[in-house]
C-alpha positions as a Markdown table, in Angstrom:
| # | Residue | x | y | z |
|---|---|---|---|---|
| 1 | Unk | -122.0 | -83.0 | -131.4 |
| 2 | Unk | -118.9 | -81.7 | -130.0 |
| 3 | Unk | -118.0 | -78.1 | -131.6 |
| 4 | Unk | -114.5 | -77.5 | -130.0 |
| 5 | Unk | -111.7 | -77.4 | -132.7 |
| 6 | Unk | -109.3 | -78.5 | -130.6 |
| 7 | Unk | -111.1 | -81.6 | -129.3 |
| 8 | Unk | -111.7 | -82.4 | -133.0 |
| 9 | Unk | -108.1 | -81.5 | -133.9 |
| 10 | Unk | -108.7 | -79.4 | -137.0 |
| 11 | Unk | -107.5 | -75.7 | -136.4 |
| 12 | Unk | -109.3 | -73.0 | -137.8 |
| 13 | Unk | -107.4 | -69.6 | -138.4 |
| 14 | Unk | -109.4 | -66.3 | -139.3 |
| 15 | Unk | -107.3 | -63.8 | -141.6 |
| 16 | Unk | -108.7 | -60.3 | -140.6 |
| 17 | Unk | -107.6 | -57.1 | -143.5 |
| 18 | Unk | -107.7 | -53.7 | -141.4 |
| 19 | Unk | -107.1 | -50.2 | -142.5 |
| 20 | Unk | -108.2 | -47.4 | -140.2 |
| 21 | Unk | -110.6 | -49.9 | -138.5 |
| 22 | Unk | -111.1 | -48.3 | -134.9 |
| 23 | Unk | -115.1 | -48.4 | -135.2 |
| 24 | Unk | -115.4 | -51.6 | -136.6 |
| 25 | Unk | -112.1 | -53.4 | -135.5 |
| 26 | Unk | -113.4 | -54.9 | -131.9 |
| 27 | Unk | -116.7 | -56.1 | -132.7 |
| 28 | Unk | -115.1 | -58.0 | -135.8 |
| 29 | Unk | -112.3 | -59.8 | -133.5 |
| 30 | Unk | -115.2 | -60.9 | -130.2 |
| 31 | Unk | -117.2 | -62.2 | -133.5 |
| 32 | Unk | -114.2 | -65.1 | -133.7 |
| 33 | Unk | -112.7 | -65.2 | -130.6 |
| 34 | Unk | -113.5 | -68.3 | -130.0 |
| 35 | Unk | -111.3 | -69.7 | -132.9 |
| 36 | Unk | -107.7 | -71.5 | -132.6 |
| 37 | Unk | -106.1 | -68.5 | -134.5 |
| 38 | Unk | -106.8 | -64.6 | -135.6 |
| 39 | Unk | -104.0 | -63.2 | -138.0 |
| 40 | Unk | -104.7 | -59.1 | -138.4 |
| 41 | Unk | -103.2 | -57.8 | -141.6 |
| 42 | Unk | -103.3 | -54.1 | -141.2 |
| 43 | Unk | -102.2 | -52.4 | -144.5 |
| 44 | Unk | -101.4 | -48.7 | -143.5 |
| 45 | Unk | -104.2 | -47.4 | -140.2 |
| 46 | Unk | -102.8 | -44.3 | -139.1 |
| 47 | Unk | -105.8 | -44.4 | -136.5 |
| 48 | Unk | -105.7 | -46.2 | -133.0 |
| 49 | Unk | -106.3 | -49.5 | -135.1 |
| 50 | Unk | -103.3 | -51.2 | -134.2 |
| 51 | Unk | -103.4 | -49.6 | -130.8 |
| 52 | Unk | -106.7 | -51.6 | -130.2 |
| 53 | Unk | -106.3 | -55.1 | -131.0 |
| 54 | Unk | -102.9 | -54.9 | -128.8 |
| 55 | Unk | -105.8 | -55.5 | -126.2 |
| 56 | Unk | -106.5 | -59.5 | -128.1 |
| 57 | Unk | -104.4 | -62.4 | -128.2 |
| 58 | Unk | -103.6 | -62.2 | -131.9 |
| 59 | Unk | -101.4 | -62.1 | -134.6 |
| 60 | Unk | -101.2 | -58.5 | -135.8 |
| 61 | Unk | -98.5 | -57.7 | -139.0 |
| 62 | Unk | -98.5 | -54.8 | -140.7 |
| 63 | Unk | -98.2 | -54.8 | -144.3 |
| 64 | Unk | -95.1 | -53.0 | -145.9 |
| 65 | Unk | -95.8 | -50.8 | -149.0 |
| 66 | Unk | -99.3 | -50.6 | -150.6 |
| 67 | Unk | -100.4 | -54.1 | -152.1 |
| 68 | Unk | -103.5 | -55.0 | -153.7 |
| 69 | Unk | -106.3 | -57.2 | -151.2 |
| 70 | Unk | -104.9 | -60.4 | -153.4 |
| 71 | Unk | -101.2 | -59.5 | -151.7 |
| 72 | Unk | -102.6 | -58.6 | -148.8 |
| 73 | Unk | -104.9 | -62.2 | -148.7 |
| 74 | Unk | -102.4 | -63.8 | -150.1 |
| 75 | Unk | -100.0 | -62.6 | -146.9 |
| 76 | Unk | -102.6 | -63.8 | -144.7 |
| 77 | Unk | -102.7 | -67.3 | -146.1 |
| 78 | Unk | -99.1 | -67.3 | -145.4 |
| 79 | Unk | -99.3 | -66.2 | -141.9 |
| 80 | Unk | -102.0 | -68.6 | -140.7 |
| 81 | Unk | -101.3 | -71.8 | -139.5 |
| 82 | Unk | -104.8 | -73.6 | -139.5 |
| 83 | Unk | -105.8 | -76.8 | -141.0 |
| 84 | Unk | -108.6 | -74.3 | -142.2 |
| 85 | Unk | -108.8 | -70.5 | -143.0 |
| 86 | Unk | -111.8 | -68.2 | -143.1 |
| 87 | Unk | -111.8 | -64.4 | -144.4 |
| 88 | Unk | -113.3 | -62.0 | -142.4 |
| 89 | Unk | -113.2 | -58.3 | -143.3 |
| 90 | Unk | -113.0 | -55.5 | -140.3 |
| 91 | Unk | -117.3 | -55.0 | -141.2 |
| 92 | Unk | -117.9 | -58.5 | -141.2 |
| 93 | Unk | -119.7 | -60.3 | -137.9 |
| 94 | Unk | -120.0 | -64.1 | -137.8 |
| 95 | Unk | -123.0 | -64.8 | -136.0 |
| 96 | Unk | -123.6 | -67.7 | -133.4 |
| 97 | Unk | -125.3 | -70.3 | -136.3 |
| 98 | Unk | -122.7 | -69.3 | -138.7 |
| 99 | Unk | -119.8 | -70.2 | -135.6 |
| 100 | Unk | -121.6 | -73.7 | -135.4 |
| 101 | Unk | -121.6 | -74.4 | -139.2 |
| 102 | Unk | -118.1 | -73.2 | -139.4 |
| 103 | Unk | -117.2 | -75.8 | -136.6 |
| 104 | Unk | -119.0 | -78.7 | -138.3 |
| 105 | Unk | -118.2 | -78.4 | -141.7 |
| 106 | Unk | -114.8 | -78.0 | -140.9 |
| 107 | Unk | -114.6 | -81.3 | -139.0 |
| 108 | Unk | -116.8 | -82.8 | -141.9 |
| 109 | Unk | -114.5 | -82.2 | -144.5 |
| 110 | Unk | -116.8 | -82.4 | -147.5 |
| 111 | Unk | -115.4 | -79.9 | -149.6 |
| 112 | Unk | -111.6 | -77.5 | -150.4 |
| 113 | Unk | -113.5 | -74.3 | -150.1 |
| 114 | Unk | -116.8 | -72.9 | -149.0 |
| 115 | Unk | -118.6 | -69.6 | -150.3 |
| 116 | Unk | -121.0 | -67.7 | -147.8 |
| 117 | Unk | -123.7 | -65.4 | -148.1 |
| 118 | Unk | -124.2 | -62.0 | -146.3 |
| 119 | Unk | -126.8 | -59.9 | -145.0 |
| 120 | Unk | -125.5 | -56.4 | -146.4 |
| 121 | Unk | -126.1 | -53.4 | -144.0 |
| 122 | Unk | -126.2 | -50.5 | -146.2 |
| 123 | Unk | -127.7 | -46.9 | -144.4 |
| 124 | Unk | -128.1 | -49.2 | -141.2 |
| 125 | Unk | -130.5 | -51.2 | -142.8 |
| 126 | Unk | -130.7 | -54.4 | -144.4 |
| 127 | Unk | -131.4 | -55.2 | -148.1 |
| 128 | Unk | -132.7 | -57.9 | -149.1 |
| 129 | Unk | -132.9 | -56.6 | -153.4 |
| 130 | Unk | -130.5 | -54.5 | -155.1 |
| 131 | Unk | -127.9 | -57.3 | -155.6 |
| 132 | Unk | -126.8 | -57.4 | -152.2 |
| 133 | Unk | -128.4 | -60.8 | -151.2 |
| 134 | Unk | -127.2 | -63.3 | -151.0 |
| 135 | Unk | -123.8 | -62.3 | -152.4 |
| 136 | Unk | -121.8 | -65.2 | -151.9 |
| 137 | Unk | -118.1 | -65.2 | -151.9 |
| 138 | Unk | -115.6 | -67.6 | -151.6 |
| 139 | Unk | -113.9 | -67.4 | -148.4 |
| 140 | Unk | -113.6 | -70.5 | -146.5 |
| 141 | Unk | -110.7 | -72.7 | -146.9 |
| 142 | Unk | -108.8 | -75.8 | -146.5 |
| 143 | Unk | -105.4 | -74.6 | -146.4 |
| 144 | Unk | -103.7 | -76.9 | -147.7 |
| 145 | Unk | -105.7 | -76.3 | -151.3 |
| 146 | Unk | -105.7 | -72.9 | -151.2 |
| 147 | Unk | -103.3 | -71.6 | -153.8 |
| 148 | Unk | -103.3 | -67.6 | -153.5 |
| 149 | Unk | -105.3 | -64.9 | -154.4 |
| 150 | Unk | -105.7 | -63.4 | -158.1 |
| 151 | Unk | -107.2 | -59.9 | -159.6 |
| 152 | Unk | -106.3 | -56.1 | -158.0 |
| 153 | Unk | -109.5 | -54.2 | -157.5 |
| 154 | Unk | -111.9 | -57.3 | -157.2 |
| 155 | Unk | -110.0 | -60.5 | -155.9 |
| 156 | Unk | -110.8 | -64.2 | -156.6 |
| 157 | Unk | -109.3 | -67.1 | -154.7 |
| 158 | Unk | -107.3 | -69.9 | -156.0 |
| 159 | Unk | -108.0 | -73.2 | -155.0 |
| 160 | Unk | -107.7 | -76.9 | -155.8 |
| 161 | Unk | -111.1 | -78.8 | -155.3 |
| 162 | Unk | -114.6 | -79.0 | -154.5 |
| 163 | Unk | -116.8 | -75.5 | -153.4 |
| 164 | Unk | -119.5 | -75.5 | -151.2 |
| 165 | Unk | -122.1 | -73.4 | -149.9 |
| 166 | Unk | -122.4 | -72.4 | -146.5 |
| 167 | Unk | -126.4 | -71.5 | -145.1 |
| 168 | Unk | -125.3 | -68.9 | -142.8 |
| 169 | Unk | -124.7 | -65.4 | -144.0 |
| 170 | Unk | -122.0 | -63.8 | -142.2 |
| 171 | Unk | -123.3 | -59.7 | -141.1 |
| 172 | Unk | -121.9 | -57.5 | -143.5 |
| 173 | Unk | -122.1 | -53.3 | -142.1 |
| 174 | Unk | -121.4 | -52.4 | -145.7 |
| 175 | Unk | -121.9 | -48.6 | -146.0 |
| 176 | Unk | -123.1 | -46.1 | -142.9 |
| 177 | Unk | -122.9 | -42.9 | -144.8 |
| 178 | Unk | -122.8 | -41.0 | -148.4 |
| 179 | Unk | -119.9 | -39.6 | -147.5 |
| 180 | Unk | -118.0 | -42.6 | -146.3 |
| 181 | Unk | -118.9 | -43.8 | -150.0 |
| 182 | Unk | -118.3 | -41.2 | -151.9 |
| 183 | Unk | -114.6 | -41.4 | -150.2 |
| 184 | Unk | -114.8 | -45.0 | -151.4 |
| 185 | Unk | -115.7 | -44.1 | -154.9 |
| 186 | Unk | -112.9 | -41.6 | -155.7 |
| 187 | Unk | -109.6 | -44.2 | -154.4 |
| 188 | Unk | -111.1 | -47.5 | -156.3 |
| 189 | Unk | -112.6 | -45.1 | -159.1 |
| 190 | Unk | -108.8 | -44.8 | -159.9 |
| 191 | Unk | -107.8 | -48.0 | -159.8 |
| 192 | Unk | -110.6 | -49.2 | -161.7 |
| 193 | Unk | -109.9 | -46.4 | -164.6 |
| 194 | Unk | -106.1 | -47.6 | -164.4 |
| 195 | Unk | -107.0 | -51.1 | -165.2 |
| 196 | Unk | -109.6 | -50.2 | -168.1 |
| 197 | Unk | -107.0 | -47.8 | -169.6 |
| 198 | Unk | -103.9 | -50.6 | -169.4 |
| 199 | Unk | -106.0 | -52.9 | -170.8 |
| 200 | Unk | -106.9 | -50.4 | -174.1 |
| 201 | Unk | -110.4 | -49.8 | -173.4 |
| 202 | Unk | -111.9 | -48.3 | -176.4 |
| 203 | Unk | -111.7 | -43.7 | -176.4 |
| 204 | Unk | -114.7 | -42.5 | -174.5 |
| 205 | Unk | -117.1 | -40.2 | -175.8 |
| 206 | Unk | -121.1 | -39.2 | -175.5 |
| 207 | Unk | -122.7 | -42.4 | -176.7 |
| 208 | Unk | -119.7 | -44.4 | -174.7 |
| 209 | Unk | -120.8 | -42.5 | -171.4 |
| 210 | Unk | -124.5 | -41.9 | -171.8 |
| 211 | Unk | -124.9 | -46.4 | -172.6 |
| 212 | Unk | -122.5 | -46.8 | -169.3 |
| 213 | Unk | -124.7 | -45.0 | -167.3 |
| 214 | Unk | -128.1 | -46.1 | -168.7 |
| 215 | Unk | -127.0 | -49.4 | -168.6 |
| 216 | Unk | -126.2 | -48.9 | -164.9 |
| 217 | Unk | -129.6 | -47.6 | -163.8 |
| 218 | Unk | -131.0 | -50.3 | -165.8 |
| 219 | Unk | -129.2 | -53.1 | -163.9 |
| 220 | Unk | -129.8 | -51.3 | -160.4 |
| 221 | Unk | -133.1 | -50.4 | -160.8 |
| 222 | Unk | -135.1 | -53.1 | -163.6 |
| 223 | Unk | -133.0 | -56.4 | -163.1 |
| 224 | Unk | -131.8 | -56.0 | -159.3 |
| 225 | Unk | -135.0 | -54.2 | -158.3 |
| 226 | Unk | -133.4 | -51.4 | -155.7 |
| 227 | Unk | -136.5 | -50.0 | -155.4 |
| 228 | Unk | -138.1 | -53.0 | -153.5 |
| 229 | Unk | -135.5 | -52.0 | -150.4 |
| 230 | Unk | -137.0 | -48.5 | -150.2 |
| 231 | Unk | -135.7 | -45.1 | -150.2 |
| 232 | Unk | -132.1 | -46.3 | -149.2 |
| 233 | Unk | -132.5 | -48.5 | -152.2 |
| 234 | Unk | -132.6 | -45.6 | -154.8 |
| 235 | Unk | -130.4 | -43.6 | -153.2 |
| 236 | Unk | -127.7 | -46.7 | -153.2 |
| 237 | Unk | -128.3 | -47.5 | -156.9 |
| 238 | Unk | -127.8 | -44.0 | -158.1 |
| 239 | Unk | -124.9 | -43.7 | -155.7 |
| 240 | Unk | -123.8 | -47.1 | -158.1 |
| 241 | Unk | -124.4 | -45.1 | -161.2 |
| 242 | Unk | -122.5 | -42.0 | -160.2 |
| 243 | Unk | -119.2 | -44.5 | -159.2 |
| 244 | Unk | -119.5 | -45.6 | -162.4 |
| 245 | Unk | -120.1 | -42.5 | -164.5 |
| 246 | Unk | -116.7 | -41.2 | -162.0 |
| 247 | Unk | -114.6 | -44.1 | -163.1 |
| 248 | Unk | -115.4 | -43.6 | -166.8 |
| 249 | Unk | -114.5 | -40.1 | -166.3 |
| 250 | Unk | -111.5 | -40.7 | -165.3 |
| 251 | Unk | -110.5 | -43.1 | -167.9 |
| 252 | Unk | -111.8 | -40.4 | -170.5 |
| 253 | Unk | -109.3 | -38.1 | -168.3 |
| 254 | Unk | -106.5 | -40.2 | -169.0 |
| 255 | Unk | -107.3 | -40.9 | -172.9 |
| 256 | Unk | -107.4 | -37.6 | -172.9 |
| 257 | Unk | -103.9 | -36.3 | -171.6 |
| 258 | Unk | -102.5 | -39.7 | -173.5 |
| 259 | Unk | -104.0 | -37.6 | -177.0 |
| 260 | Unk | -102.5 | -34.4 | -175.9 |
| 261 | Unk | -99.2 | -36.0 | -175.6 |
C-alpha cells in the first residue's frame, strides 16, 4: 500500500493550539512531520514557544485577543489548506500505527470525520480506568465538511456527514504535576462558574454543594473505578472533586455579590 499523501493526492494538514508550549512544543511537531501541512495557532506564549518552532517548516500565526479553543479551532480550519485536517494539541503524540491509519483512511474516504482514542498520561503514567480510556474525540476531518467549532470551555466540532472511529489512540501527556493542575483548575474554574451563572443556575447553598461533591466522588471512584489505576488514581479523582467543589464556589461567589447588589 503506498502511504505518501502526495503520491495519493489527498493533503492532510495538522492544526496545532499552543500556549506557553516550550516543553511539549517539539515532540508534538516531529510527531507529524511527515504530513503535507502543520498550521501552529499560538494564542498568547510569552515563553520561547514561538521562538522554537521558527526551527520547522510551518505555519505559525498568533492569535489576536483571547478567544475560546472553538475561535481558536475554528481559525485553524481556516488557515489549513488540506483535503483533510487533524487536531493535535501541544501534549498530544501520534504514534507510528496511528501515522499509517491516518494515511489510509484518508485515501479511503469512508467517512466526513473520525473520532480517536487516547492513552492519557496523568502523573507519568498511564490509566487505563478513571474515565480516561478510551476517550474518544472528534478530530479528524474532511475539510470540506467541516463547518466550525461550537461551545467555550468544552468544544464540539461541526460537521456534515458520517463519523468514524479510528483504532489508534493518539499519546496524550495529560497532567505531570499537582501544581500544574491546580493552575489549571483556578482559570477554567472561572469560566466554567461564568457560564453556570449566565445561564441562571439555581442559588447555591449546603445541600447544593455537599450533592455536587458527593456526586463527584461517586462518579470518580464507583462508576469510573479510579482506584483500579492506583495511587495516582485517587489522588486524580479527588483532584476532580476539589475542581469541582472550586467552580461551584465560585459561582456561589458570584450569586453572592449579585444579592448584595
Amino acid at each position: 500500500m503506498n502511504t505518501n499523501t502526495k503520491d495519493a493526492r489527498v493533503r492532510l494538514s495538522v492544526v496545532i493550539i499552543a500556549k506557553n508550549e516550550e516543553e511539549n512544543i517539539i515532540d508534538c511537531i516531529k510527531s507529524v512531520i511527515w504530513v503535507d501541512e502543520i498550521v501552529l495557532i499560538d494564542t498568547g506564549s510569552t515563553d520561547n514557544t514561538l521562538e522554537i518552532v521558527k526551527n520547522f517548516k510551518i505555519k505559525a500565526i498568533r492569535y489576536k485577543g483571547k478567544g475560546s479553543f472553538s475561535e481558536w479551532r475554528d481559525h485553524g480550519r481556516k488557515e489549513a489548506n488540506g483535503e483533510w485536517i487533524f487536531y493535535l494539541d501541544a501534549d498530544e503524540r501520534v504514534t507510528p500505527l496511528l501515522r499509517r491509519e491516518l494515511l489510509l483512511v484518508i485515501t479511503q474516504n469512508k467517512f466526513a470525520a473520525y473520532a480517536r482514542p487516547r492513552r492519557n498520561f496523568i502523573f507519568n503514567k498511564e490509566f487505563k480506568f478513571s474515565g480516561q480510556y478510551p476517550d474518544y474525540n472528534i478530530r479528524l476531518f474532511k475539510s470540506s465538511g467541516l463547518i466550525g467549532w461550537k461551545g467555550y470551555l468544552h468544544e464540539e466540532p461541526i460537521f456534515k456527514g458520517d463519523l468514524g472511529y479510528l483504532k489508534n489512540p493518539v499519546v496524550h501527556l495529560k497532567h505531570n504535576n499537582l501544581s500544574e493542575m491546580v493552575e489549571k483548575t483556578n482559570d477554567w474554574s472561572e469560566i466554567e462558574a461564568k457560564l453556570m451563572y449566565e445561564a441562571g443556575h439555581p442559588p447555591m447553598n449546603i445541600s447544593r454543594f455537599i450533592s455536587a461533591i458527593l456526586r463527584e466522588f461517586s462518579v470518580r471512584m464507583v462508576r469510573q473505578k479510579a482506584f483500579l489505576d492506583g495511587a495516582e488514581g485517587v489522588m486524580y479523582a479527588m483532584y476532580q472533586v476539589y475542581s469541582r467543589f472550586i467552580s461551584y464556589a465560585k459561582l456561589w461567589e458570584k450569586q453572592l455579590k449579585e444579592n448584595k447588589s
